[in-house]
Every structure is written in structure tokens, then in C-alpha cells.
C-alpha positions in Angstrom: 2.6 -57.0 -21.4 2.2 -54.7 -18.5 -0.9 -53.2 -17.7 -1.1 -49.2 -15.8 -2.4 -48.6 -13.1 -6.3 -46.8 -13.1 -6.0 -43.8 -12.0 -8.5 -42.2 -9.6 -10.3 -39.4 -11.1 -11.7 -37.9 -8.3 -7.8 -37.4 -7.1 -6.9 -35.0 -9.5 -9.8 -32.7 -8.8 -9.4 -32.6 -4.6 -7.5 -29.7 -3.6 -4.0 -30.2 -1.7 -3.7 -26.2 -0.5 -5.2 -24.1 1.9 -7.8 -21.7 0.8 -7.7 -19.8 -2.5 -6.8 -15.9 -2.8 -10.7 -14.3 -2.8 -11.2 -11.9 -6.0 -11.2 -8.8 -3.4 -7.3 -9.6 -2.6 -7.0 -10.9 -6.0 -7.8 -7.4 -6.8 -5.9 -5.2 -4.4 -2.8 -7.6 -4.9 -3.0 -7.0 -8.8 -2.9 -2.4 -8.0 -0.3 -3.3 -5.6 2.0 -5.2 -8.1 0.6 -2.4 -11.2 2.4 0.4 -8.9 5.3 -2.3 -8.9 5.8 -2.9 -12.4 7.3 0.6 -13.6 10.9 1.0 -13.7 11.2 4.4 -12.4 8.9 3.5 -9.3 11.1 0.1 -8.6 14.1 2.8 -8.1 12.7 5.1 -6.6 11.8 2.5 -3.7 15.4 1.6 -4.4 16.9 4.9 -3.5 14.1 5.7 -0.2 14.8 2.0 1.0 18.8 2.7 0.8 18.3 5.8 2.3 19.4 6.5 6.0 15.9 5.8 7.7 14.3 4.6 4.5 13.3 8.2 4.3 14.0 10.9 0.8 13.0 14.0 0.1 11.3 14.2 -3.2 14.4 17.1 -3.9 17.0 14.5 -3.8 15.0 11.6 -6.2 14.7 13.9 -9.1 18.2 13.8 -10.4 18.8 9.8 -9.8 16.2 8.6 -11.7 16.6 11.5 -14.4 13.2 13.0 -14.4 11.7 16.1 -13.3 10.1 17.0 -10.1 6.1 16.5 -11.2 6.6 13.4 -12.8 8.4 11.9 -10.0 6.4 13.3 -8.0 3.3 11.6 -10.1 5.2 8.2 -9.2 5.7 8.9 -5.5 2.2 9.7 -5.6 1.1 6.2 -6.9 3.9 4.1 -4.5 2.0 5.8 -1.5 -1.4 5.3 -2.7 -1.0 1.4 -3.4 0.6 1.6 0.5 4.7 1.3 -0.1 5.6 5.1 1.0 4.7 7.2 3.3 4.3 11.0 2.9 5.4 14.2 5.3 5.5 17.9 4.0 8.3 20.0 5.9 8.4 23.0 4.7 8.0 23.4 0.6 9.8 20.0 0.5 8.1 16.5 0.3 9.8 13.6 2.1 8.8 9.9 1.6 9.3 7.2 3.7 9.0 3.0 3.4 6.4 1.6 5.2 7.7 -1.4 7.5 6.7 -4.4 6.2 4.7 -3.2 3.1 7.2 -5.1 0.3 7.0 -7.8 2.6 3.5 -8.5 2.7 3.5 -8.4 -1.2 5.9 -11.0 -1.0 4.0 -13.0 1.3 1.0 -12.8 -1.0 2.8 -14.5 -3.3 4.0 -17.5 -1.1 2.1 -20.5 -2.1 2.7 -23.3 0.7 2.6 -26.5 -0.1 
């Protein structure tokens, strides 16, 4: 008959990662990936990232996703407030640009290493 091995139970309880995420970056990671998980607001980064310049005016975003003007400008509004757009007015017209590195540093959030 074979006999196991004992196992060590402190080993399963020591850590083998860096540090965990703190519950303030927790917390702004979590409205960061709520702005994230619409549809609508997934194309609309879509259509400004394919853009020339990453850049749209709110005029031309309208008929692609097929929706009117306030309510995508309602989701525009939430992509730059959670820190994925930017916002200039020229004129009457809204235009909306990717900020560099912003979809990026979501992903990194997510990067466990180990």
C-alpha cells in the first residue's frame, strides 16, 4: 500500500502574487468596465477608435449605431466620464476623441502576473 504525502497547510494559505488590487481601484476599475459593458458604448469606441485620428463628431455616430442624437450623446457622455473619450465643442457640433492609452490601462488592470 502506498501512503500520500502530508501536505503542508500553511502552503496553501501563503500568497504567490504581488499585492492585491485595494477596494479604491477595485472600485474605479468596476465604473470603468460598467461604462464598458453596453453594446452601443463598445461601438461607439469602435467607430472613434477607427476614425482618422481616433476622433468623431457626435453628427457622424448617430446613424451607425442607429440611435438619436441625445441618447448617444448620453453614452458619449458616460465613455468620457469613466476616462475613454475626450470632448471638444467646435461650433454647435461635439467631437470625441480616444484617450491614448485609456483601454490599455483597463487591460493592464486586468493582467494578473504570475
Amino acid at each position: 500500500m502506498t501512503t500520500l504525502p502530508l501536505l503542508d497547510p500553511v502552503a496553501c494559505c501563503v500568497s504567490s502574487g504581488g499585492a492585491a488590487m485595494s477596494v479604491a481601484d477595485a472600485e474605479e476599475l468596476a465604473g470603468r468596465l460598467k461604462a464598458l459593458s453596453d453594446p452601443t458604448r463598445l461601438r461607439l469606441l469602435s467607430i472613434v477608435a477607427s476614425a482618422a485620428e481616433q476622433e468623431a463628431c457626435v453628427c457622424d455616430l448617430t446613424e451607425p449605431v442607429g440611435l438619436s442624437q441625445p441618447t448617444v450623446s448620453h453614452h458619449l457622455k458616460v465613455l468620457t466620464e469613466a476616462g475613454f473619450l475626450t470632448r471638444s465643442k467646435r461650433g454647435t457640433w461635439a467631437y470625441y476623441r480616444l484617450v491614448p492609452g485609456a483601454l490599455d490601462a483597463v487591460a493592464g488592470a486586468l493582467r494578473i502576473d504570475g
